[in-house]
N, C-alpha and C positions, 0 to 999 in steps of 0.2 A: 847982167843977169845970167851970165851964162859961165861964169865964173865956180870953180870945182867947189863945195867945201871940203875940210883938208882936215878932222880931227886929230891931226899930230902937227901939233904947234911947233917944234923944234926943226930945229936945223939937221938939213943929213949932210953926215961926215964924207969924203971920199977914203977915209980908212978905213979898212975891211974890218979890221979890231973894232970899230965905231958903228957897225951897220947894226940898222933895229932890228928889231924881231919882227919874223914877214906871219901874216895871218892869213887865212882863207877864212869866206862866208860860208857858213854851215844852217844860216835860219832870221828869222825872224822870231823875236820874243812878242808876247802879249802886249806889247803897246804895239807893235808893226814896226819896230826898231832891227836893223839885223843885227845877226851873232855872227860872232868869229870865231875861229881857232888858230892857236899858235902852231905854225911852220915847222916841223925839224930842220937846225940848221944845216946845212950842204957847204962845202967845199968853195970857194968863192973860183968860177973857172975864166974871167973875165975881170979889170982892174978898172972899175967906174973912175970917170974922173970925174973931177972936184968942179962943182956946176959953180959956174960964175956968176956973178949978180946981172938980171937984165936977161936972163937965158928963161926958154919955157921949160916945163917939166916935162913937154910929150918926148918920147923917141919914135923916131922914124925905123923901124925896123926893113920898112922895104930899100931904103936909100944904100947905094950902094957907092964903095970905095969911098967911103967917109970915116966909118968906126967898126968895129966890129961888132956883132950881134948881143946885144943883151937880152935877159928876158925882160917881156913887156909886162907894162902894169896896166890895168885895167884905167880906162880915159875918165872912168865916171868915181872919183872919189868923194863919199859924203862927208868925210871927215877933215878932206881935206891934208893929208898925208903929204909929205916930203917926199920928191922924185928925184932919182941920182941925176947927178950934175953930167951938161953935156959939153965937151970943150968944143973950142970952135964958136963962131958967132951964132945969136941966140936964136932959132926959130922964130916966125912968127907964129902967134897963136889962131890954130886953127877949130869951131868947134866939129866942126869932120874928122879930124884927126889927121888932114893933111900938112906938110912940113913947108912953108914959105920957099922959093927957090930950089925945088927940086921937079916940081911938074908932076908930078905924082902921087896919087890920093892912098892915104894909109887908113886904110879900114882895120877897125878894131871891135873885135865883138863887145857887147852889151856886157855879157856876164862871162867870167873866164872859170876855170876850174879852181888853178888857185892864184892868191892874191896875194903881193907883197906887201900888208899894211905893217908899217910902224907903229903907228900906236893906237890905243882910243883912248876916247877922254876917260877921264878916272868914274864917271856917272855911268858908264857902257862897263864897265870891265868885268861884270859882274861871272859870265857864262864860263868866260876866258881863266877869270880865277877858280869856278869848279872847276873846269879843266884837269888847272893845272893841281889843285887839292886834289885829284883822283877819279871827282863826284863821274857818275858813269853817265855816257854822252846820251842825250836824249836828241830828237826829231819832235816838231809840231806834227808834221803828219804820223807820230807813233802815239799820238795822244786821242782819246775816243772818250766821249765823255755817255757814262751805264748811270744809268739810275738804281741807287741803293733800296733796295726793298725796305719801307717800310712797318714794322710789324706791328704798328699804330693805326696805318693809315686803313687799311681794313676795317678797321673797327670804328674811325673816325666815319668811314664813308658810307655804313652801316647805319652809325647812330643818324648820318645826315637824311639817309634814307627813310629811316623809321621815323624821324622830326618832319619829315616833310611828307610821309603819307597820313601820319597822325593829322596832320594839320591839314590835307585836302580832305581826311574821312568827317573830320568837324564841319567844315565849310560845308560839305557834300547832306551831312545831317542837316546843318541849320537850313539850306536849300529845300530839303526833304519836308520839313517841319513848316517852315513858310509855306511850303505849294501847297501841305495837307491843312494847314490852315485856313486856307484859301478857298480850297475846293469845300470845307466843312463851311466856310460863313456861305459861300454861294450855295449849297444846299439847304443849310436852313434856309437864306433868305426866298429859295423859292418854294420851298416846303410852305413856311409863313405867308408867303403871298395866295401861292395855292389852297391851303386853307381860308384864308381871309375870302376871297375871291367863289370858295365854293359855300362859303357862310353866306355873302351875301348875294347869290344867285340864287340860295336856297331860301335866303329869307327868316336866317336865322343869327346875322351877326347884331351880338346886344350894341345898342347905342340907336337903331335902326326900327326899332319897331313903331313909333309913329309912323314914320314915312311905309314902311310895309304896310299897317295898315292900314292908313288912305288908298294906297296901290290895291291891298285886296278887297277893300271895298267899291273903290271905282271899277272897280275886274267886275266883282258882283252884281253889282246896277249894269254894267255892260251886255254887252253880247259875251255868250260864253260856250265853249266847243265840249260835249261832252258824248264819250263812246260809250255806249250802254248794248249790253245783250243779256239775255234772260237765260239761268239754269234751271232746269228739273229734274231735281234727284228723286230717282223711280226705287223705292223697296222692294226689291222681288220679294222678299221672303215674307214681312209683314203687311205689303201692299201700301198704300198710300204715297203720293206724292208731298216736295218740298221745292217751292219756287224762288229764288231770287234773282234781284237785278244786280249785275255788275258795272261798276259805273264808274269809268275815267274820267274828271274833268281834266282835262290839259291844259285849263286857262289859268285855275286856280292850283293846280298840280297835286290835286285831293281824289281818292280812292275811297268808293265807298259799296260797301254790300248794301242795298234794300231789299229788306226780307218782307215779303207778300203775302199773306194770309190767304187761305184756301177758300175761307168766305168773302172773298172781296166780289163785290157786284160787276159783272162783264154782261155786254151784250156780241151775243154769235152774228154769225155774217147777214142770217136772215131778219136782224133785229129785234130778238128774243132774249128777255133776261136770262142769266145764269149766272155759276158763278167761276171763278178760275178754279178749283178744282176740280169740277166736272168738265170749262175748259180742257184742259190739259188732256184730259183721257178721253174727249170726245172730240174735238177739232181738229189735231193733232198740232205740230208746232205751228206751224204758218197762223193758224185762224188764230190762235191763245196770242200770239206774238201781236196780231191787228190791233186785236181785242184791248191789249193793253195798252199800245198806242195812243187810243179812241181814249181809253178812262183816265190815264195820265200826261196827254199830252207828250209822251216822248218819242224816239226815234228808234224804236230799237233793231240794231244792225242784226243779230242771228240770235239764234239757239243752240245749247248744249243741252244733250240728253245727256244725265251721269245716274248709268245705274247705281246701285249700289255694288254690285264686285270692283266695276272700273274703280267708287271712290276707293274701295281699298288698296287694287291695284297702285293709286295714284297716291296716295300716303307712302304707300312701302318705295315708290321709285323715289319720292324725293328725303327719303331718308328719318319716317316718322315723324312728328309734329307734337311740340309742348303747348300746352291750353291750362286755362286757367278752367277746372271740373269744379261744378253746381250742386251736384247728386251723383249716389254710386248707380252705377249702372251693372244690374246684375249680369252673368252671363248667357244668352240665351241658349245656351246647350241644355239651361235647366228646364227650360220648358218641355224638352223632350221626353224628360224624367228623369238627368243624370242631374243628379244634385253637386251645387255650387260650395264649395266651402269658402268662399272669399267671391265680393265684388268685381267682374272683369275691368270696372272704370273706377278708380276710389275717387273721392272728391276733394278736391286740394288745389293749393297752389303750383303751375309749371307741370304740370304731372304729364309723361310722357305717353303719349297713345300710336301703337301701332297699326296695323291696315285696319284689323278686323274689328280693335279696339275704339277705329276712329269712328266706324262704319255705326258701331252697336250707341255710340255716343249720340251722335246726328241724328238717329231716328228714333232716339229714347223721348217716350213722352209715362212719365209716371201717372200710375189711377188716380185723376181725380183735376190732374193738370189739366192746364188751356191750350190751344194748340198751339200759341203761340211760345211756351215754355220749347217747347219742340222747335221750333223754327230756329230760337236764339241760340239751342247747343250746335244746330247746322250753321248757323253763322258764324259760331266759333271755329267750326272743322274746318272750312272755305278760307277763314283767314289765316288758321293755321297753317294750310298748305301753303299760302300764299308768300308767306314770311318764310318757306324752306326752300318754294322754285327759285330756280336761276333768275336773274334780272337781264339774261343775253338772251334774245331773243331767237338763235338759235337752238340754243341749248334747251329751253325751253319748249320748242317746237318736236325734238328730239324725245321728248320726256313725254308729249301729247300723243305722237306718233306710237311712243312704246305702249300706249294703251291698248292698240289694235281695236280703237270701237269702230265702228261707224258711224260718223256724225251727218249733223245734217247736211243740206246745201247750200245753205245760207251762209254758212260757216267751216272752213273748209281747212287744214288742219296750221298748214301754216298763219294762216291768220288768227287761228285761238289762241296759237302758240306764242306771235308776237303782242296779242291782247294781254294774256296773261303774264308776259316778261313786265309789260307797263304797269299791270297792279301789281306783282312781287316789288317794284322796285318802289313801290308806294308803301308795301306794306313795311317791309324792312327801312325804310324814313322812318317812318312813324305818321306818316301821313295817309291812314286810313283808320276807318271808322266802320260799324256797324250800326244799323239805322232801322229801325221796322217802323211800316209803315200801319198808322194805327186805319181802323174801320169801324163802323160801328156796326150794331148786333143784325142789323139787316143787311151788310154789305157793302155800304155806301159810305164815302168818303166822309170822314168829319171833316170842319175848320181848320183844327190843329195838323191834321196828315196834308190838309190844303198850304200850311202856311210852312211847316216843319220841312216836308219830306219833298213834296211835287215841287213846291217854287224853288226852295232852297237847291234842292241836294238834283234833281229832276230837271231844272228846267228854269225856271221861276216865273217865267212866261211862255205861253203857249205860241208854239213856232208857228210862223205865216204859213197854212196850210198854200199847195198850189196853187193853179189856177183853175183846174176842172175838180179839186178835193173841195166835198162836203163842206157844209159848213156844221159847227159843232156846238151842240145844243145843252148846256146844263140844266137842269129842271133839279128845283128845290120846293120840294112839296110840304106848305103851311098852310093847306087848309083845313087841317085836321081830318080829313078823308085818307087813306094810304090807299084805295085802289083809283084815287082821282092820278096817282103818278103815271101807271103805267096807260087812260086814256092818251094819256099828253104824248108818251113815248109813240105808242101808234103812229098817232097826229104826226109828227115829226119824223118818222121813218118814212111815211109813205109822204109826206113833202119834201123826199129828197136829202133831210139833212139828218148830222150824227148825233145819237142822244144820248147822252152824260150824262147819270144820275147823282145829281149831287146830296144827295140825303134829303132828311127831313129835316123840319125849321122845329124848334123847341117850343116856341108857339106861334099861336094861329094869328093870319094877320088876317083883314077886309078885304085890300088889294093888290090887287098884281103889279109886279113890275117885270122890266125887260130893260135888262141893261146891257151896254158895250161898252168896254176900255177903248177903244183903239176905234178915231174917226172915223177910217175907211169901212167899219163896221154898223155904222148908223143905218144902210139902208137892209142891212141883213137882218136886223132889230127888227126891224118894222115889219119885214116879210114873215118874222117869227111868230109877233105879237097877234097878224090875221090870220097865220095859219092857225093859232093857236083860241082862235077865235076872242083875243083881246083887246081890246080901244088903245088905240097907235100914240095917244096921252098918254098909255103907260114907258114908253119907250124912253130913257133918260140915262147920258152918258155918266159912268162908273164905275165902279172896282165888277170886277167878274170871276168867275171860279177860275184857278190856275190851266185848269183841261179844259176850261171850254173857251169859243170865240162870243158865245152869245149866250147871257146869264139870265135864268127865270126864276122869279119867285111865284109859285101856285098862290093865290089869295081864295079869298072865300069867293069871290065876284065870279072866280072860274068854275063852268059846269062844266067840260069835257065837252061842247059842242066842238063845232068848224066858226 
């Protein structure tokens, strides 16, 4: 293994005329091959002799009194080259480069400057033949390999850039397009749920109204919560008052005006008949407020005085009010003497009324009208405002306050103010109504205002008065006498309990009775029937007027004794 390769297959001559051409390494070619160059030849100053068979190729340069000096050849031949013959017996081979029998180690560099090669193989000669053609001598290390610019690749790197932003601005849209998709179905779908969900809280999604109905009927026969306070609009200028009731149910979620007639039959604190408009200007709020109590059975929380400036005032803050107008209502400037050329109110559909406009509407009663004609344009004004206040009951409170009235105590401004947020927000439903409660010619409640206005819309049953409240007395006068009523009322004032007039009976009957709806009532019946000086066999559980706890029919058999 350790044997040279020698790429110069031939024999070396010991004629000087026969010596090869000597090369030096100059490189390495692209396979990792070396290169050579041819020697200029030189003068031979030493006469090699002719190497015997069996002799090595190395010379010993350090051996002294042997031979004379030659130049040495490099120990590492790849090719295998022919080494001058050494006379004398043959060295042994060392690969140290030392000489057998001389004791002497001959060191030989690795690489030498230059090299005596003979030949190379004919597959190597390639460098050696530029050479000698002319071709001009290169170095590996004279070679550096530049990158040629090219005048394409610009543009190549260009269009790659523009292909590949194009194609993330697509993706980036379709991305865009998806998420807006996404967020438009989830908003309808909660839009759709949210409607859905406020249809049937409100009671208005179609497919539902059996079931609604059962629910607001069971509501109806139920116990049912409703807030009620009483208005009086005061006319400074033409005088007369206009009363209604303002009535929240919360149970049923219905908003209603009961307009009140001036002739309705009241009894004052001392238990004297009168009627609510002489009420109203004599009692002041409190007693009118009992008073009503007592004849309808309701609860009523406060009172609002609304002159008439305020209602103007209160039209104009909330921005005037559309109404459906009945009659022109002329202007009353003409009364003074200045003549009208046109109606201040025309009468039409939606027609738009401002403060003063609203003012002259509401207390409009044309010659020859009932007074109730009158009442029903103020119940339009009421709900017209009602339908323009705020439904926040802040704001709303805001709107009461810019009135600057003085109200009363019972009612105090934020509470009217969040009163009437609850009816605004009933009237703009559509869930309010206007309701007058009918009376007949002497004051007293008929059947129909019993069945229609006090059960229904009022109350429907008379609340369990306390435990130390009166007990409350309806007298229906059928005995064809009308001043046998008010013995009876006496009789019952000074025993203690409340007297209710429930009208007259149509016709006359023989005898009396004395009825209770409600068990816990039978012995109050009976306390009724002696004070009223009637046979306690008149007493028999049954329907009873809506206002009272304890029902009487006047018969003939009654004198007005004890």
């Amino acid at each position: 293994m350790n044997d040279r390769y020698d790429g110069y297959s031939g024999s070396y001559s010991g004629d000087a005329s026969n010596t090869s051409d000597q090369y030096e390494l100059v490189g390495y070619d692209e396979y990792g091959q070396p290169v050579y160059r041819q020697v200029p030849q030189q003068p031979a100053q030493y006469e090699y002799p002719q190497a015997t068979q069996g002799q090595g190729y190395g010379y010993d340069p350090y051996a002294t009194g042997q031979q004379p000096p030659v130049p040495s050849y490099d120990t590492y031949d790849p090719y295998g080259a022919g080494a001058p013959a050494q006379q004398g017996p043959p060295p042994s081979y060392d690969p140290y480069g030392a000489v057998a029998g001389t004791g002497q180690q001959q060191r030989v560099e690795e690489q030498t400057a230059t090299a005596h090669i003979p030949a190379q193989a004919a597959s190597r000669t390639e460098p050696a033949a530029r050479e000698r053609d002319g071709a001009p001598e290169y170095r590996t290390e004279q070679f550096s390999f530049v990158e040629e610019p090219d005048e394409n690749s610009e543009d190549v790197i260009d269009w790659l850039k523009f292909t590949e932003s194009r194609t993330e601005r697509r993706e980036e849209a379709r991305r865009r397009g998806r998420s807006r998709v996404v967020a438009l179905v989830v908003v309808l779908v909660l839009c759709v749920t949210g409607g859905v969900g406020y249809l049937w809280y409100a009671g208005k999604l179609p497919g539902f109204g059996s079931a609604d109905s059962g629910k607001g009927a069971a509501d109806t026969a139920g116990p049912q919560n409703r807030d009620v306070i009483v208005v009086h609009l005061h006319n400074t200028k033409g005088g007369g008052t206009s009363t209604a009731l303002l009535v929240n149910n919360t149970t049923t979620k219905q908003g209603t005006t009961v307009l009140l007639p001036n002739s309705l039959a009241l009894t004052d604190d001392e238990g004297s008949a009168t009627t609510l408009g002489k009420s109203v200007g004599g009692d002041g709020s409190s007693g009118t407020r009992d008073a009503i109590d007592t004849v309808l059975g309701t609860d009523v929380e406060g009172t609002w005085r609304l002159d008439t400036p305020y209602l103007n005032n209160l039209v104009e803050l909330v921005g005037n009010i559309d109404i459906d107008t009945n009659a022109d209502v002329p202007d009353p400037a003409a009364k003074s003497g200045k003549k009208a050329t046109s109606p201040l109110v025309k009468k039409g559909k939606q027609q738009t009324l401002s403060g003063p406009m609203a003012v002259a509407y509401a207390t409009y009663r044309a010659p020859g009208e009932s007074e109730t004609a009158q009442l029903m344009r103020f119940g339009q004004v009421m709900q017209g405002v009602l339908r323009k206040l705020s439904s926040d009951p802040h704001a709303a409170t805001v709107t009461v306050q810019s009135l600057a009235q003085i109200l009363d105590p019972s009612l105090g401004e934020k509470d009217l103010g969040a009163f009437l947020a609850k009816l605004a927000d009933r009237a703009k439903g559509g869930d309010y109504k206007t309701a007058l409660l009918p009376v007949q010619q002497d004051g007293t409640l008929s059947e129909q205002a019993t069945d229609s206005v006090v059960k229904d819309v009022l109350g429907g049953t008379v609340k369990n008065p306390g435990k130390d409240a009166s007990v409350r007395v309806g007298i229906k006068n059928a005995t064809g006498v009308k001043a046998r009523t008010e013995k009876a009322r006496v009789s019952l004032v000074n025993g203690g309990y409340t007297f209710v007039d429930a009208g007259t009976g149509t016709a006359a009957q023989a005898a009396s009775q004395v009825t209770y709806q409600d068990a816990g009532r039978k012995q109050d019946a009976v306390e009724v029937a002696k004070t009223l000086g009637l046979p306690t066999s008149a007493v028999r559980k049954g329907k009873t007027v809506a206002n009272a706890d304890v029902s009487v029919v006047l018969g003939q058999n009654y004198t007005g004794g004890q």
